[in-house]
N, C-alpha and C positions, 0 to 999 in steps of 0.2 A: 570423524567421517561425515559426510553432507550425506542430507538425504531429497538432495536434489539428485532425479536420474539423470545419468552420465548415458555418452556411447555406449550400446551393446547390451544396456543395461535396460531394456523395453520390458514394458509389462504389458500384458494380453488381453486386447482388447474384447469386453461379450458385445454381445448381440444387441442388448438392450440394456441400459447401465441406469443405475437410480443414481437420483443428486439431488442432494438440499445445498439450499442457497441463503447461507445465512447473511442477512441483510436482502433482503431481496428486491425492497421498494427505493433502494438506493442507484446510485448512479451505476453503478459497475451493475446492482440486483437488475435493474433493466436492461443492459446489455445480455445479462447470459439468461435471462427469460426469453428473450427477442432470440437470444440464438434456441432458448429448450423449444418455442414456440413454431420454427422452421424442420424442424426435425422430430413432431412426437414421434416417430415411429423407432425413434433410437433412445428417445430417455423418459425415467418414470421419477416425478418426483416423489422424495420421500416427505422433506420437509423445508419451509419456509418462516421466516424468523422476519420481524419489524422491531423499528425502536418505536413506534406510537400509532403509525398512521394504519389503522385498524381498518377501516376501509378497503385501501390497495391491498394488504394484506390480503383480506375476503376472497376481493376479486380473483387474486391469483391463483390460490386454496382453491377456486370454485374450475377456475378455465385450467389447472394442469391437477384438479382430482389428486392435491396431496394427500396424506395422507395424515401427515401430523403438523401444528403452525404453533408459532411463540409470538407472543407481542414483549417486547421489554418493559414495557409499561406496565406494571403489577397491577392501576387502578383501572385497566380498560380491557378483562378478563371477562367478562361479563359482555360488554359492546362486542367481542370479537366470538361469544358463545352464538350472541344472537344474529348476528350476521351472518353467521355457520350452520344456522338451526335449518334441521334438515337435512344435511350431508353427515357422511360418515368420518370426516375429519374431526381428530383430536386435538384440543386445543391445550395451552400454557401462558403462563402468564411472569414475568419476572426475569430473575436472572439465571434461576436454576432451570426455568422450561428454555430459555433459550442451549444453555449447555445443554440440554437432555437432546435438542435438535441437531447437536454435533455428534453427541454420540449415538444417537437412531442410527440405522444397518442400512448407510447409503454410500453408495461404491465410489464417489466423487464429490468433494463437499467444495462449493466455493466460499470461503470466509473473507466477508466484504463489511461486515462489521465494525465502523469505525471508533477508533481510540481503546482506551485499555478492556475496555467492556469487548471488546471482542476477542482476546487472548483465550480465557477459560474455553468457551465455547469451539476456538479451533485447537487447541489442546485435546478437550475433548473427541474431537473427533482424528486429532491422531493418534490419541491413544490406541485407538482401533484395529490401526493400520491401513485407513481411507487413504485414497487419491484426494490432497488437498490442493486446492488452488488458491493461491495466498493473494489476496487484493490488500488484506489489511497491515499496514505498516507495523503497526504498533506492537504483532508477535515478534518480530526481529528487531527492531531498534529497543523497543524495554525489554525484552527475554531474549534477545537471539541465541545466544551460549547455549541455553537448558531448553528451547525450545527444538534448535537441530538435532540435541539429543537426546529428546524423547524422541524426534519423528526416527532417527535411526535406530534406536533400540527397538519400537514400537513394529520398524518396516514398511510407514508410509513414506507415500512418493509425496513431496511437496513441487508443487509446478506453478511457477512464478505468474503471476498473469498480469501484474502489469509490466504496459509497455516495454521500456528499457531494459527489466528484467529476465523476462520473454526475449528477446531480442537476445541479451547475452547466451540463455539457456540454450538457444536457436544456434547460437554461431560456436558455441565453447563444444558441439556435434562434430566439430571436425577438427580434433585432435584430443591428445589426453592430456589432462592436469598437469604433468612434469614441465607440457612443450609449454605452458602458457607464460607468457612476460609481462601479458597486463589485458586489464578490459578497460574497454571508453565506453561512457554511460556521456548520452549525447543530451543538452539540454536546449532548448528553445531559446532560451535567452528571456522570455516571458516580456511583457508592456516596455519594461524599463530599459532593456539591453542596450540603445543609446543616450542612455539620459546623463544627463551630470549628477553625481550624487546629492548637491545640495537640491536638487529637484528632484530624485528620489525620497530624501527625507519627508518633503510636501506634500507627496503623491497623497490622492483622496482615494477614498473607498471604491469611487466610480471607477478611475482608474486604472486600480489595482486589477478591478473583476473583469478588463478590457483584454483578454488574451488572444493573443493572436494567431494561434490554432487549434488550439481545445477546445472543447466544451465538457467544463468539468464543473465538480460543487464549488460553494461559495469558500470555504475554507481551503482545498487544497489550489485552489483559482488560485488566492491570496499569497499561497505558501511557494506557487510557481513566480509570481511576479519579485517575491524575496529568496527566491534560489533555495530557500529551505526546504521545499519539496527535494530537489537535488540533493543536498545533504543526507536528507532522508533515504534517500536511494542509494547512496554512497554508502552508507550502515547498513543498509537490507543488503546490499551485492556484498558485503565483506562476511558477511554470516552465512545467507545463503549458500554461496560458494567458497565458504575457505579460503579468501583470500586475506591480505594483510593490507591497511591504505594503501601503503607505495605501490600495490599494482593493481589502484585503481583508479583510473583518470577522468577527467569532465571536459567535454569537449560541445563548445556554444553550435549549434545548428540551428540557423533559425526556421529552414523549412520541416523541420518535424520529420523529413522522410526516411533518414537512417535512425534507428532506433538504440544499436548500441551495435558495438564491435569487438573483436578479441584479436591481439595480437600473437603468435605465435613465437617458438625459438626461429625458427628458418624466415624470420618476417616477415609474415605472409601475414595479412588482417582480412578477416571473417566477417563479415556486416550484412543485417538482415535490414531489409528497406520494407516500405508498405506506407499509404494514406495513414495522415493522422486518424484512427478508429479504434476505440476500445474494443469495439469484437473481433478485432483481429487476434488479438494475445489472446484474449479468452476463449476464442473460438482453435486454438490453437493448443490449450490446456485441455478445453469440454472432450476434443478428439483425442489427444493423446493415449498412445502413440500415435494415432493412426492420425491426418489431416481431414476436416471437415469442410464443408462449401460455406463462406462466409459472404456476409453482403457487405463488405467493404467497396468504399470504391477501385475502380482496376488502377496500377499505380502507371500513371503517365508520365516519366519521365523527359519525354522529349519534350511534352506542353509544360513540364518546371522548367527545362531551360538549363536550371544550373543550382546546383549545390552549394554554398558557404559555409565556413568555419572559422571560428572564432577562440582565443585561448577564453577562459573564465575570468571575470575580474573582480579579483576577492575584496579591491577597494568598494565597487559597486555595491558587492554584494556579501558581505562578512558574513553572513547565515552561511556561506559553502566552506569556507573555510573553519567555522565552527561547530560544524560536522567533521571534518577530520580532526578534529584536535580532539574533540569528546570520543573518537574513534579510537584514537589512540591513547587516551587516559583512561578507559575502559570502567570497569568493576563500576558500573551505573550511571557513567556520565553519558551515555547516549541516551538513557531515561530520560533524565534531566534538561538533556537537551530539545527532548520532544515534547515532556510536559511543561516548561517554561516557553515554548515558541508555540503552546496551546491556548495557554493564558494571553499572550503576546497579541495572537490574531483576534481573540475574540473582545479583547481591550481596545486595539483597533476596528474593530467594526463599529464597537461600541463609541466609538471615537474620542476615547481618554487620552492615549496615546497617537504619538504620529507614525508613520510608515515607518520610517528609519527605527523608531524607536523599537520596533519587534527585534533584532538584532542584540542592541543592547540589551533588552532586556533578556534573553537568552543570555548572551556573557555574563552579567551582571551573577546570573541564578547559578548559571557553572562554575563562578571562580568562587562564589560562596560556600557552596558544596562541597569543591574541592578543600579550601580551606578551613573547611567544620572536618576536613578528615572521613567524612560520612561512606567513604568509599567501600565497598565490599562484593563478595561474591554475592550472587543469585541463585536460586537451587530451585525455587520455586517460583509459580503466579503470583502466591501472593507476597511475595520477597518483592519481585517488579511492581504491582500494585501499590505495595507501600511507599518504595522509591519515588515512582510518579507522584502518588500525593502529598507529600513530602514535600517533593522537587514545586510542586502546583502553590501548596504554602508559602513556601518562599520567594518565589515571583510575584505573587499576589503582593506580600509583603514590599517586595522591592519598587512593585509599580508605583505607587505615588513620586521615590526621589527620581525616580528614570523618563517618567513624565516631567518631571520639572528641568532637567538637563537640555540645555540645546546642544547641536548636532556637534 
């Protein structure tokens, strides 16, 4: 059973609602600071969580009078005491004060936490039975199975908040599970979408971070220009909502404005539009049920002109396609698939590897895998945790012959 809320299925909003933000000094952390920031009079934070930068941390602790802050950085416990001295905020340091910031008594938690280090932490706070708002991938592509089913045992509401996701949650409102036939998760098409693959494989670093409607970090920038963001999204919509791959589709838009869509039995398709804006989904989560006033900009249809679509080209782009396949080989190959296209990006940045080569090197680590038999159920965090590193060993391993391969 999902513990995404469905129709009918609201939960009642108070008056003034507490929320921790875990990851806060991050790209999403800014977004729904900017939205806590328009509205004190509707939320109190409880608690705010950094991976190092102690400082932004401070500041934020000091302007929304948290209450409780974690730095992930166990050696800057001390720099984040004294930056604090003075106020009544309680500080943590490490991995376990960030998980202690999931479980703190806060009615709404957005976990934006990037990579497996943020699992525990939003575990943590569904254990509770919080309003979560999932930014971070990484609970449903390495945990999704045992992740959905703690949040429905536990009775938290998980509310998608990115984009595409959002956007499904938005349109799957207007009808029930039985009527549905499929969801399209819309993607941008990213820098590359007319390129020739052998000038794909070339693409430099510059390039890659040259997106042509986001403004996102440097890593998922990367992961959109190799469609493996999409991938990515294609495993978070098959957990999140109980679906199976076959009914779920990828559909190129390059103006960003449909966000995702849902097909029904009676063929009718459901589509939420809106400016490409990340506080739009989140400001959309923050309010739930209820809608909140966002600063997005007003969505002008008649100055776009005009809409396109495009099917996906898995020649282009094999990271989409190897997302379904990992989807459907299950029992930890979607792990694998994220902590090898981890290693992947940061080897290209690092510029060991070429562009293209983030791909292969993902296959190369899946068929490995698969063929070591390594496959199994997950029960646990740290069942995924180990898979990931694991999975991270063995691409590491692989990078050298995958770098020497031409395309």
């Amino acid at each position: 059973m999902s513990a995404v809320p469905l129709r009918n299925n609201r939960l009642a909003a108070t008056d003034i609602r507490s929320v921790t933000v875990l990851g806060a000094t991050g790209s999403i952390g800014d977004s729904t600071m900017d939205l806590l920031r328009a509205s004190p009079e509707r939320y109190r934070v409880e608690a705010l969580t950094a991976n190092s930068n102690v400082e932004a941390l401070a500041k934020l602790a000091k302007e929304f009078s948290a209450r409780f802050v974690a730095i992930a950085d166990s050696t800057k416990l001390a720099d984040l005491r004294a930056a604090l001295a003075g106020t009544s905020t309680e500080c943590g340091a490490g991995e376990s004060a960030v998980i202690e910031a999931g479980a703190r008594p806060a009615d709404w938690v957005m976990a934006a936490v990037s990579g497996a280090a943020g699992l525990k932490p939003a575990l943590a706070a569904v254990d509770r039975g919080a309003h979560v708002a999932l930014a971070n991938k990484e609970c449903l592509v390495c945990a999704g199975d045992f992740f959905m089913q703690r949040a429905a045992k536990a009775g938290a509401c998980i509310l998608p908040a990115d984009s595409e996701h959002n956007a499904l949650f938005q349109a799957l409102a207007s009808g029930n599970r039985d009527e549905l036939v499929r969801v399209i998760i819309t993607a941008s098409g990213g820098p590359f979408r007319t390129w020739k693959p052998a000038d794909i494989e070339q693409a430099t670093l510059e390039q890659a971070l040259k997106h042509p409607n986001w403004s996102m970090g440097q890593k998922i920038t990367i992961d959109s220009a190799s469609m493996m963001n999409k991938g990515l999204e294609v495993i978070e919509a098959s957990y999140l909502f109980a679906l199976s791959p076959d009914e779920i589709d990828v559909l190129v838009h390059p103006q960003s404005i449909i966000h995702g869509m849902v097909e029904f039995s009676d063929r009718s398709v459901m589509a939420q539009l809106g400016s490409p804006d990340m506080r739009t989904p989140i400001a959309h989560c923050l309010g739930w049920p209820d809608r909140i006033k966002g600063p997005a900009a007003k969505l002008d249809l008649a100055k776009i002109g005009q809409l396109t679509f495009e099917a996906p080209d898995f020649e282009r782009f094999p990271g989409l396609r190897l997302a379904f396949d990992s989807l459907r080989t299950g029992k930890g190959a979607t792990t694998v698939y994220n902590a090898a296209n981890e290693v992947a990006v940061a080897a290209f940045i690092a510029g060991k590897i070429r562009f293209g080569a983030i791909a292969r090197l993902v296959e190369a680590t899946l068929e490995d895998w698969i063929r070591g038999g390594n496959q199994g159920p997950m029960t646990s965090a740290d069942d995924a945790i180990n898979v990931d590193h694991v999975a991270r060993n063995k691409a590491a391993a692989l990078l050298p012959q995958i770098a020497l391969k031409a395309s």
